[in-house]
Backbone as ProteinMPNN parsed JSONL, in Angstrom:
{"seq_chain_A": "XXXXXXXXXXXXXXXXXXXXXXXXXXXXXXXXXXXXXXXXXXXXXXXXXXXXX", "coords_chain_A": {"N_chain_A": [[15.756, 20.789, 33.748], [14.233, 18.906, 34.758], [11.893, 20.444, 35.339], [10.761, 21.46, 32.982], [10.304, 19.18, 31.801], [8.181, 18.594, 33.509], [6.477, 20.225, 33.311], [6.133, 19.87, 30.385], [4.163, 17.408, 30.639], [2.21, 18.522, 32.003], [1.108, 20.292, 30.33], [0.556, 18.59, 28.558], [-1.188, 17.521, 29.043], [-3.959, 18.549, 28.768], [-4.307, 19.259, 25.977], [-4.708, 18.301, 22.839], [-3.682, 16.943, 20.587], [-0.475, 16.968, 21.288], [2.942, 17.167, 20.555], [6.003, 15.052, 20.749], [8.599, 15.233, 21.912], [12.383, 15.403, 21.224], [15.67, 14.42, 22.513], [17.52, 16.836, 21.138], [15.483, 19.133, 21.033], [15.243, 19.615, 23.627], [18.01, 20.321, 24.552], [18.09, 22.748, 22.782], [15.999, 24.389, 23.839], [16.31, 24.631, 26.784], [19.372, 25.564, 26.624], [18.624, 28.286, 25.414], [17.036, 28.846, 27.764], [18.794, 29.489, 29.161], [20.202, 31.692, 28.331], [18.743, 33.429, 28.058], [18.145, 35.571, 29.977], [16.137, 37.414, 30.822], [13.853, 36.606, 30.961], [9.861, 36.834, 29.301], [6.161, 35.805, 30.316], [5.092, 35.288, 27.982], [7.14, 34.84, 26.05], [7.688, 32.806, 27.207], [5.874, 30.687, 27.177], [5.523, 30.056, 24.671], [7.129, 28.181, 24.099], [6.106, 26.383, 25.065], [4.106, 25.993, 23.024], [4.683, 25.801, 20.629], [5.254, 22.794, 20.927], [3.261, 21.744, 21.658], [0.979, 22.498, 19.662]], "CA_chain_A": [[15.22, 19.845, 32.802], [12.929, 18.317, 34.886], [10.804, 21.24, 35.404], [10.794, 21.309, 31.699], [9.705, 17.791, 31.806], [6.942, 18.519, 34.118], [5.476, 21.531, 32.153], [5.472, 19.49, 29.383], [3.056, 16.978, 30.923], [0.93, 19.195, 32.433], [0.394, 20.759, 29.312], [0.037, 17.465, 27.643], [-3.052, 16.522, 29.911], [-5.263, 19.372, 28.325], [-3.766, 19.484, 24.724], [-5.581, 17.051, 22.269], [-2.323, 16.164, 19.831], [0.665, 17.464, 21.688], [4.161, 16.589, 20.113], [6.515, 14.634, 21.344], [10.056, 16.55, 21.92], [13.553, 14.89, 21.509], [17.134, 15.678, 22.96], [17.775, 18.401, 20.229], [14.421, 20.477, 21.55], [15.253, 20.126, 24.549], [19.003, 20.97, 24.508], [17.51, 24.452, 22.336], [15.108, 25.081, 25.302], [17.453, 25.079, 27.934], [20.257, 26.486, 25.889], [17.961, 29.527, 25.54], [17.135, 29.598, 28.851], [20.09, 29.949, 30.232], [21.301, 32.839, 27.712], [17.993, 34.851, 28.339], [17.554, 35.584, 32.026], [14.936, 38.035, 31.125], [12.331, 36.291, 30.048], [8.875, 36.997, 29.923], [5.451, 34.644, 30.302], [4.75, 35.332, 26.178], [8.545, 34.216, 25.954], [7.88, 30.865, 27.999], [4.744, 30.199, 26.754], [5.812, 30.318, 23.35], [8.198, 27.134, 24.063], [5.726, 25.07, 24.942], [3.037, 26.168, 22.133], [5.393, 25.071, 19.724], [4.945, 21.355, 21.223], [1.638, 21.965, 21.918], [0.339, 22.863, 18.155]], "C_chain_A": [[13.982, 19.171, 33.4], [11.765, 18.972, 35.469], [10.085, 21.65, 33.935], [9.687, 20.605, 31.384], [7.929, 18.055, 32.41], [5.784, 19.514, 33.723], [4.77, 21.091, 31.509], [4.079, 18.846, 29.806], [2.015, 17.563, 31.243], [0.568, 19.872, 31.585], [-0.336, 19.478, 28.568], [-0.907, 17.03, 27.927], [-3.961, 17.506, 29.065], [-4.816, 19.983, 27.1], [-4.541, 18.32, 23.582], [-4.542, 16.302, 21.185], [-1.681, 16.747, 20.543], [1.833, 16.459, 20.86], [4.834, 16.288, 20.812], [7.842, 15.86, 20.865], [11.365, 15.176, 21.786], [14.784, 15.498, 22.114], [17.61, 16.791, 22.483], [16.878, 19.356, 20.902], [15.186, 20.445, 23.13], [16.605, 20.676, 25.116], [18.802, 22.542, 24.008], [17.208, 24.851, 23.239], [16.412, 25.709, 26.469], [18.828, 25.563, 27.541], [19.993, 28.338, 25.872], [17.658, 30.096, 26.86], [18.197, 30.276, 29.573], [20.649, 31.269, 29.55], [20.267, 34.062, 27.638], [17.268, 34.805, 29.729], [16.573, 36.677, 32.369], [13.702, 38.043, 30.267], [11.119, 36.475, 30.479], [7.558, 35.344, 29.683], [5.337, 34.09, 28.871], [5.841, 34.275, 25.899], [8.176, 32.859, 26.038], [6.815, 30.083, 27.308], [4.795, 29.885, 25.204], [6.609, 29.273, 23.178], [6.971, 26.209, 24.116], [4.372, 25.04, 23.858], [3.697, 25.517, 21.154], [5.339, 23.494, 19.761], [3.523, 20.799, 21.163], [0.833, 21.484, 20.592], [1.273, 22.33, 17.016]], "O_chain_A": [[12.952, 18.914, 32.776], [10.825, 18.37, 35.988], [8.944, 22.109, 33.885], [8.595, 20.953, 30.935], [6.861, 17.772, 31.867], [4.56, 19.473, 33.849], [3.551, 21.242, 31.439], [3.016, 19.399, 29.522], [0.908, 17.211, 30.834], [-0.546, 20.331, 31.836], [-1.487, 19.426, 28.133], [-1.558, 16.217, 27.27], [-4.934, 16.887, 28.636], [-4.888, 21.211, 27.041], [-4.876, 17.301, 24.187], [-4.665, 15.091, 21.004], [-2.432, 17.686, 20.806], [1.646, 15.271, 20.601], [4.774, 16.935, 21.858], [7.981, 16.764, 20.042], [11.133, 14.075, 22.284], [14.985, 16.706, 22.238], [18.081, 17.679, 23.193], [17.383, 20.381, 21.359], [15.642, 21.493, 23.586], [16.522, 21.442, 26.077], [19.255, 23.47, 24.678], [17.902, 25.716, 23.774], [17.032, 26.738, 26.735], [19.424, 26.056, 28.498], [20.745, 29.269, 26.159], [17.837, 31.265, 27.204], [18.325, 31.265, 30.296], [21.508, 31.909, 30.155], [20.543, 35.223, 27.333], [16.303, 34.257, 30.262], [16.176, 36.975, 33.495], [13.017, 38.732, 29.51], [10.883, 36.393, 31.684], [7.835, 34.264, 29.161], [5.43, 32.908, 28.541], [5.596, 33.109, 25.591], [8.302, 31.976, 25.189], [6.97, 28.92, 26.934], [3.786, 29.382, 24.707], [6.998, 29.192, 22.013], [6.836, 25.331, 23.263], [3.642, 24.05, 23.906], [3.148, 24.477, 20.789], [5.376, 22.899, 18.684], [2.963, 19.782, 20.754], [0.221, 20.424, 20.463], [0.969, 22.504, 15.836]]}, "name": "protein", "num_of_chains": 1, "seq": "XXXXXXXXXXXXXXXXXXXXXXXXXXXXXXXXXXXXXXXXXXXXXXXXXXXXX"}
């Protein structure tokens, strides 16, 4: 979670609206992670675009 956490921010520095996330997203996120252990960058990157945009 708190690598999660720290993603987010560092995306959030060079994003111009970024969304905020609540306990539901981030229970999904890490729910998912844990049930796909072969994920790729597209995959990951694709979590935080969703916050992002």
């Amino acid at each position: 979670m708190l690598a999660f956490d720290l993603s987010y921010r560092l995306c959030w520095a060079y994003e111009p609206k970024p969304r905020d996330y609540d306990f539901g997203y981030l229970y999904n996120v890490c729910h998912y992670l844990k049930k796909n252990r072969d994920l790729t960058v597209d995959s990951l990157s694709m979590l935080f675009r969703s916050l992002m945009h």
